[in-house]
N, C-alpha and C positions, 0 to 999 in steps of 0.2 A: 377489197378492204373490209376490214372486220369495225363493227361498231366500234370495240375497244382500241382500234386503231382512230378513227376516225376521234374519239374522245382522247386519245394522246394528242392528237394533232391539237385539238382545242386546248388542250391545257397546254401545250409547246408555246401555242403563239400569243396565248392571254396572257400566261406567264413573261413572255417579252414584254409586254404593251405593261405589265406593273413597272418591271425594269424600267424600259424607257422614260415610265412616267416617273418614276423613283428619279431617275438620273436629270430628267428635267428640272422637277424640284431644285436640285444642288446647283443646278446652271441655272437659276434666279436667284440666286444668292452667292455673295461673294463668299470668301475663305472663309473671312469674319464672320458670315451670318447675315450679315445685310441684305436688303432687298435688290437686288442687279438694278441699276438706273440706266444703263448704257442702251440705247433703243437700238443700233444695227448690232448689237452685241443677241440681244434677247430676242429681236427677230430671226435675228438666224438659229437660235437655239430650239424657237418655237417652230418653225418651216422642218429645220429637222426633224423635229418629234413628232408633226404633223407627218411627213412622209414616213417614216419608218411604222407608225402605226397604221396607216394607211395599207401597206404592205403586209402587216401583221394580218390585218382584215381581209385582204385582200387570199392571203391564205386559207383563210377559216373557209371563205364562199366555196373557192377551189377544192377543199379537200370534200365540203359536204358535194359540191358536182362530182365528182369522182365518184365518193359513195354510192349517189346516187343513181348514176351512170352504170356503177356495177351491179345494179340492184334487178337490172332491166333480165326478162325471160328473157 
């Protein structure tokens, strides 16, 4: 894997984790703009966003062990 690779992967998966965080945002608030009141509502919106970023990260580790893995004489 080539640096320039290994720096796509990072902006692949940062790039998700804005999104998700972007899409969080809107799932705390209703249509209207309101603040979400609903607690099993907002829980489960927060566990998702917690997992999928988790996952995002979880990529980033991965790709630099790889790198670095290839990097070995």
């Amino acid at each position: 894997m080539t640096e320039q690779k290994l720096s796509e992967l990072y902006h692949y998966a940062t790039d998700e984790i804005h999104k998700l965080t972007a899409e969080l945002y809107e799932e705390l608030h209703t249509d209207k703009g309101s603040p979400e009141k609903d607690w099993p509502l907002t829980l489960e919106n927060v566990r998702n966003y917690k997992k999928a970023v988790i996952m995002e990260l979880e990529s980033i580790k991965h790709a630099l062990k790889e790198f670095n893995e290839q990097q070995l004489p």
